[in-house]
C-alpha positions as CSV (number, residue, x, y, z in Angstrom):
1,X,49.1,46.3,94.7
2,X,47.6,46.0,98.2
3,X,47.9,47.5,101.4
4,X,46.6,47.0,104.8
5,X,46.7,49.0,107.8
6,X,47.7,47.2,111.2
7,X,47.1,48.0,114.8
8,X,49.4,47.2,117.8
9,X,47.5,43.6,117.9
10,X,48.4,42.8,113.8
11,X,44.6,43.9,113.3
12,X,43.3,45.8,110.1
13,X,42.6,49.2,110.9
14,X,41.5,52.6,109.6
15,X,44.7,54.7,108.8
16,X,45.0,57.2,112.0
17,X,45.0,54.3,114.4
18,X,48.2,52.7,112.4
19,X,50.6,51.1,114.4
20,X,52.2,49.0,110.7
21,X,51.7,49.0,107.1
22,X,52.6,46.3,104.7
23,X,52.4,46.6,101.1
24,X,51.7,43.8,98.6
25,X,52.2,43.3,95.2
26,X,52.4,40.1,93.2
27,X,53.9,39.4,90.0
28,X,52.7,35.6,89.2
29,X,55.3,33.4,86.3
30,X,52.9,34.1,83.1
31,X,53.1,37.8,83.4
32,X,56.6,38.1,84.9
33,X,59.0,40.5,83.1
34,X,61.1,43.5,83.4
35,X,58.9,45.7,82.8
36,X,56.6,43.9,85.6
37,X,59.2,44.2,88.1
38,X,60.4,48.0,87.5
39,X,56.2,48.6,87.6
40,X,55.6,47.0,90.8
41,X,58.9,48.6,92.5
42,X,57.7,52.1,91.2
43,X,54.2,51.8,92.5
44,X,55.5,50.3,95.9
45,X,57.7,53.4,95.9
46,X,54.5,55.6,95.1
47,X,53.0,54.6,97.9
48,X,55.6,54.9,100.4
49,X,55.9,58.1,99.4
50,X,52.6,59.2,99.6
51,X,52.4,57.2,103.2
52,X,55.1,60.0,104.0
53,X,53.7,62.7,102.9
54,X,50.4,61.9,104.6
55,X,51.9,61.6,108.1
56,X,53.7,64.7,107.5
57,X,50.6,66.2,107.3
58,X,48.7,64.8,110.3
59,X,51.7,65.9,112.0
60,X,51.7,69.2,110.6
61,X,47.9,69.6,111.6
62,X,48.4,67.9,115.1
63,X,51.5,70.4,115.8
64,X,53.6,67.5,116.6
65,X,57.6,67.7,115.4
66,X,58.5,65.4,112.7
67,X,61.3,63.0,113.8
């Protein structure tokens, strides 16, 4: 799994200057199975959460209210 950071213009960028996020993970016909797929959603899930958690914490440190 892959993901990039985007800015306002659909540019790469480091994570405090975020405007998007897209996540990426590719499961190709020869190694395609259950197991695959319930991998890949987990890790997807993984990092969403820990996405969360990390702009919690800016927030926290920043003093700015959580929405």
């Amino acid at each position: 799994m892959s993901d990039t950071f985007l800015d306002e213009e659909q540019s790469s960028t480091e994570f405090p200057n975020v405007d998007s996020i897209q996540f990426e993970h590719r499961i190709y016909s020869d190694g395609a199975s259950q197991q695959e797929l319930m991998s890949g959603l987990m890790a997807l899930a993984t990092a969403i959460k820990y996405i969360q958690n990390t702009v919690a914490a800016i927030r926290r440190e920043y003093g700015e209210d959580e929405d």
